[in-house]
C-alpha positions in Angstrom: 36.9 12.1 -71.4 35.9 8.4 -72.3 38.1 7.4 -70.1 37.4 9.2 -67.1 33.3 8.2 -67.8 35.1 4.3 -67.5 37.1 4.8 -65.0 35.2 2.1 -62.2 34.0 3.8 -59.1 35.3 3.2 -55.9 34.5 -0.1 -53.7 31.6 -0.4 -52.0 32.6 0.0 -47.8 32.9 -3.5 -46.4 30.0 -5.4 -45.0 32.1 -7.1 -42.6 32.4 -4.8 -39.7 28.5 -3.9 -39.7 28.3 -8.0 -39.3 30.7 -8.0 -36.6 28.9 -5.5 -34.7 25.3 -6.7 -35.5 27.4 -10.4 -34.2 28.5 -8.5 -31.1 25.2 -7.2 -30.0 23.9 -10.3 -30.3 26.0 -11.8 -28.0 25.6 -9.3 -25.5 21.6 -9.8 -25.5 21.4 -13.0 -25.5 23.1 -13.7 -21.6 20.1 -11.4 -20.3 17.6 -12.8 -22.5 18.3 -16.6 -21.7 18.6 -15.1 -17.8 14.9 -13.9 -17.9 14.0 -17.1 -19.7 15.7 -19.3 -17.2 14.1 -17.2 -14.3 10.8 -16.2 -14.9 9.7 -18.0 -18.2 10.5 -21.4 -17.1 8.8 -21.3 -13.5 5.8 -19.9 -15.3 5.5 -22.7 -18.0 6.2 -25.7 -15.7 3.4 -24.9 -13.7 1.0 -24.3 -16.3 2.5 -27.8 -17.8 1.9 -29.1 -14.2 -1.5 -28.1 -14.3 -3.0 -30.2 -17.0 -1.7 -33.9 -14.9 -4.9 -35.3 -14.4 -5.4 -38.2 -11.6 -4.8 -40.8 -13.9 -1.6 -39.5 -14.4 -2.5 -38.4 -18.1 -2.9 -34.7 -19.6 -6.0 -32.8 -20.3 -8.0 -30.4 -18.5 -9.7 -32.4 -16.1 -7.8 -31.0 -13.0 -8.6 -27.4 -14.2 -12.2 -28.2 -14.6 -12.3 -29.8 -11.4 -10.8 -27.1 -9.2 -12.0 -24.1 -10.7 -15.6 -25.9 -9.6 -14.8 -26.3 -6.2 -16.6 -23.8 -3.7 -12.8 -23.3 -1.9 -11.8 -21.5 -5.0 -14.2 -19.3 -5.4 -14.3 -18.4 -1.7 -10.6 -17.7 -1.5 -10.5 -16.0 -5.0 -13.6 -13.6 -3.4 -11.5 -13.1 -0.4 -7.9 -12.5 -2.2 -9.6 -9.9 -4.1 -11.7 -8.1 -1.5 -9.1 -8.2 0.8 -6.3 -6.8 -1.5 -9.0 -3.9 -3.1 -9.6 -3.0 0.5 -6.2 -2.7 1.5 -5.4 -0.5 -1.6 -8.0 1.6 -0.9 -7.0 2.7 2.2 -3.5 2.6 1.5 -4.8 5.4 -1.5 -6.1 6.8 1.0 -3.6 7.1 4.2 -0.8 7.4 1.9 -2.3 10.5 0.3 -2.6 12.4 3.3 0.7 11.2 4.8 2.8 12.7 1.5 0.4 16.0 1.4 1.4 16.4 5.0 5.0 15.5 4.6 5.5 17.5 1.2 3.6 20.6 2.0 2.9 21.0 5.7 6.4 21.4 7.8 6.7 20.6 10.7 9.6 19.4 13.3 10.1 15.8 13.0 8.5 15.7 9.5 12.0 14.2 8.4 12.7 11.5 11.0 9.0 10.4 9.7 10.2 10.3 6.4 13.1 7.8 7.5 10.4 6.0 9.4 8.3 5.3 6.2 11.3 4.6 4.2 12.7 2.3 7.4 9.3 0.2 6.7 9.8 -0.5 3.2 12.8 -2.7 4.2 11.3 -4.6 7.0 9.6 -8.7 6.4 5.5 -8.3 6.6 5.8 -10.6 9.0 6.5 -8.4 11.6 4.1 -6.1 11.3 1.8 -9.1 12.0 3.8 -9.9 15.5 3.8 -6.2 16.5 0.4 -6.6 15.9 0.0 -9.7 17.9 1.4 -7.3 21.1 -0.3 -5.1 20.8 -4.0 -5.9 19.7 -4.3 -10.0 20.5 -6.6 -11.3 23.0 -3.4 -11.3 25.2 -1.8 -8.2 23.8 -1.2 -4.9 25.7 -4.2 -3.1 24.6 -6.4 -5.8 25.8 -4.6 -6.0 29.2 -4.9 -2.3 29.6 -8.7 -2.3 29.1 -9.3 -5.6 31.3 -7.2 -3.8 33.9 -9.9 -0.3 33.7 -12.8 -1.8 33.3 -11.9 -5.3 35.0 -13.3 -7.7 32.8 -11.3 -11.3 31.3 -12.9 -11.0 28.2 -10.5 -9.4 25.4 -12.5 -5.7 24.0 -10.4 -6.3 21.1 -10.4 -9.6 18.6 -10.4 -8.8 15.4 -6.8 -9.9 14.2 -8.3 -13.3 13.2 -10.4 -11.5 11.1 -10.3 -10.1 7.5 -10.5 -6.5 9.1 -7.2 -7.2 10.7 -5.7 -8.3 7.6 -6.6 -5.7 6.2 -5.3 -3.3 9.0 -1.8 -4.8 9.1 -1.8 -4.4 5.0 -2.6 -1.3 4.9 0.1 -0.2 7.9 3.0 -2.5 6.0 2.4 -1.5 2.3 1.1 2.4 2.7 4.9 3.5 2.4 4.9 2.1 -1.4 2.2 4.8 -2.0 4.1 7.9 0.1 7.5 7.6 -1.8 6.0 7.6 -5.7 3.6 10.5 -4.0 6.4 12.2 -2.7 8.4 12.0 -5.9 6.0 13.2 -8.0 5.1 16.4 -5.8 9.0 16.8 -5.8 8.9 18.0 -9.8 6.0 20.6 -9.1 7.7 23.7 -9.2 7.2 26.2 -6.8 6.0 29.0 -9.1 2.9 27.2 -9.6 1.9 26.9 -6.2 2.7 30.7 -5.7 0.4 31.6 -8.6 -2.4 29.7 -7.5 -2.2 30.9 -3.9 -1.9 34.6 -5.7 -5.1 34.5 -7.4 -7.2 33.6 -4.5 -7.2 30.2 -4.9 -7.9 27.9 -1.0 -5.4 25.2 -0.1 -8.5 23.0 -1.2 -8.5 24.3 -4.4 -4.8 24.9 -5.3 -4.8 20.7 -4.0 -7.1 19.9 -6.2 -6.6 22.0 -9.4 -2.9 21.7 -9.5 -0.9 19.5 -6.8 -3.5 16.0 -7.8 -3.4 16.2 -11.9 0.5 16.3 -11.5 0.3 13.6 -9.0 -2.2 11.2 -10.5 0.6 9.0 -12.4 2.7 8.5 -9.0 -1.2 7.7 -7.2 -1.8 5.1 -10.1 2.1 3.3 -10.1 1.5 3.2 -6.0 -1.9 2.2 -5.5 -0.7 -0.6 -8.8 1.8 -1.9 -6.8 0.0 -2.2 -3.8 -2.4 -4.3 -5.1 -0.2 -6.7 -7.1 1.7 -6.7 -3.7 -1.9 -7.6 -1.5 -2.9 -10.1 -4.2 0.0 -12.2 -3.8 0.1 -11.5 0.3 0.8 -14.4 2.6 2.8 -14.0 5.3 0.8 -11.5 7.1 -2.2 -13.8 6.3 -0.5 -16.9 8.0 0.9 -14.8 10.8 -2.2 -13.4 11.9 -3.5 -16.8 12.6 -6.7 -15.9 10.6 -8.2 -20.2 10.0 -11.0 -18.9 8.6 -9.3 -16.6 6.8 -8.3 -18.6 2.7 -6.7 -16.2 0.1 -5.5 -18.3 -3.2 -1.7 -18.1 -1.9 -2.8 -20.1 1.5 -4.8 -21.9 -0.6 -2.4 -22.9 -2.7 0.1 -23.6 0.4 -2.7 -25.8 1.5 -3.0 -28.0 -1.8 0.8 -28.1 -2.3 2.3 -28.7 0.7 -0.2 -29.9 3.5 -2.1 -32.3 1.2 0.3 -32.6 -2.1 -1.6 -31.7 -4.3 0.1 -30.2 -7.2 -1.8 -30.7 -9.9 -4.4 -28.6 -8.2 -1.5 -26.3 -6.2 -0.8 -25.5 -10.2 -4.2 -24.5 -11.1 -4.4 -22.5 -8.3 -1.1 -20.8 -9.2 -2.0 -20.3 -13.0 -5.4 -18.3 -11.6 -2.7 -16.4 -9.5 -0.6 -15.8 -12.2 -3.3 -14.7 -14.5 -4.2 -12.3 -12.7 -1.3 -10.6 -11.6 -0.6 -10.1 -15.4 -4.2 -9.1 -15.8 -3.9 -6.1 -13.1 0.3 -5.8 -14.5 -1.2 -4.8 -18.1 -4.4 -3.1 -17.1 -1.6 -0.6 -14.9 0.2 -0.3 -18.1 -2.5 1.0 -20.1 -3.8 3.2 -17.2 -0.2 4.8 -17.1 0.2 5.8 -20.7 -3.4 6.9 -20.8 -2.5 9.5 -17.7 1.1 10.0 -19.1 -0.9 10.6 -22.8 -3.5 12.9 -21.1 -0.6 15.0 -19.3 1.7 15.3 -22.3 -2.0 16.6 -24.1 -2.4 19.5 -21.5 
């Protein structure tokens, strides 16, 4: 008995392959890690280093003081915003009807529209801009069509070098990234619900509004998210419009770092730019787990 109650017990189970693996995953994050670093990290930080060159080719915040004063910034920074809010608004606002009618409302065709929005999302902004051009310029075929009715020279139509045709072209280029979430999130209602709504009485209004929206409000906020990250950081339909009067922080910054090389003050501009594209990235993340939250409550 003695010497079973001496007998040692067995050896603890190795350490070494729990090393190895804890080793081996190691490995495999770092590449990734070190990738994003490289990518996104780097770009970011240089530019913010960048920013703090004053003119006397020392470091301090001079150069931010300085721009951030200038009535250019706060111009463009009022017109980046206003513009992208607008364009997000009625984005909200087209792409809801567009996926209400496509989801719900069948009709022949309603698939080769589908392919049409879906066709959009894979096209440059740019030429939405030139179609534009064609068709609503001072020399496009709208305005030739009027001039020929009611014979005048004078264009009816000039308001592409405006901030309402910025707007216009925004809103037709980037409504497709509020159809498709839209359309996947009606996708998951089921059927049954619908049925039972429209049972009890319930008005298309009604059965929209009490049971199709609440299940669609996530897909609404990830869309109308992305479209305004998308129109904050717009320039190619700004520049292709020909719009002179027309300064958003990316032409802007364009303007200070390649026209007049700037880039001291093409940094500060991009850090402001950069600020707030996180600002509206982590305001979207709260926003989603508070809907998300709200849903998994009900």
């Amino acid at each position: 008995m003695t010497a079973l109650l001496e007998t040692p017990s067995a050896p603890a189970t190795p350490e070494r392959p729990a090393r190895r693996g804890s080793l081996r995953a190691v490995a495999w994050t770092l590449p990734p890690v070190l990738t994003v670093l490289l990518i996104a990290a780097y770009p970011i930080c240089r530019v913010l280093w960048e920013s703090t060159t004053t003119k006397d080719g020392g470091r301090g915040i001079g150069t931010w003081t300085g721009v951030l004063a200038e009535p250019s910034f706060r111009n463009a920074l009022w017109r980046t915003v206003s513009i992208a809010v607008c364009s997000t608004i009625g984005c909200l606002i087209l792409g809801t009807f567009l996926a209400i009618v496509l989801a719900f409302v069948p009709f022949p065709g309603s698939q080769l529209v589908g392919r049409l929005i879906d066709t959009v999302l894979t096209l440059p902004s740019f030429l939405v801009t030139l179609a534009f051009t064609f068709l609503y310029g001072t020399a496009g075929a709208v305005n030739a069509l009027i001039g020929e009715l009611t014979g005048s020279s004078e264009p009816a139509l000039n308001f592409l070098s405006t901030p309402w045709g910025i707007i216009l072209a925004e809103i037709t280029f980037f409504t497709p990234f509020v159809v498709r979430p839209l359309l996947a999130g009606f996708a998951q209602l089921s059927r049954e619900q619908l049925d039972v709504a429209a049972s009890l009485g319930a008005s298309p209004w009604r059965v929209l509004r009490s049971v199709v929206m609440p299940e669609a409000w996530p897909a609404l906020a990830a869309g109308g998210s992305l479209v305004l990250l998308l129109t904050l950081n717009e320039f190619g339909i700004v520049l292709f419009t020909g719009a002179k009067g027309v300064i958003t922080l990316p032409a802007l910054i364009y303007t200070r770092g390649i026209v007049t090389f700037d880039l001291p003050g093409a940094a500060v501009l991009a850090s402001v730019q950069v600020l707030l594209s996180l600002s509206l990235y982590l305001g979207y993340r709260l926003l989603f787990a508070r809907l998300t939250g709200t849903r998994g409550e009900s």
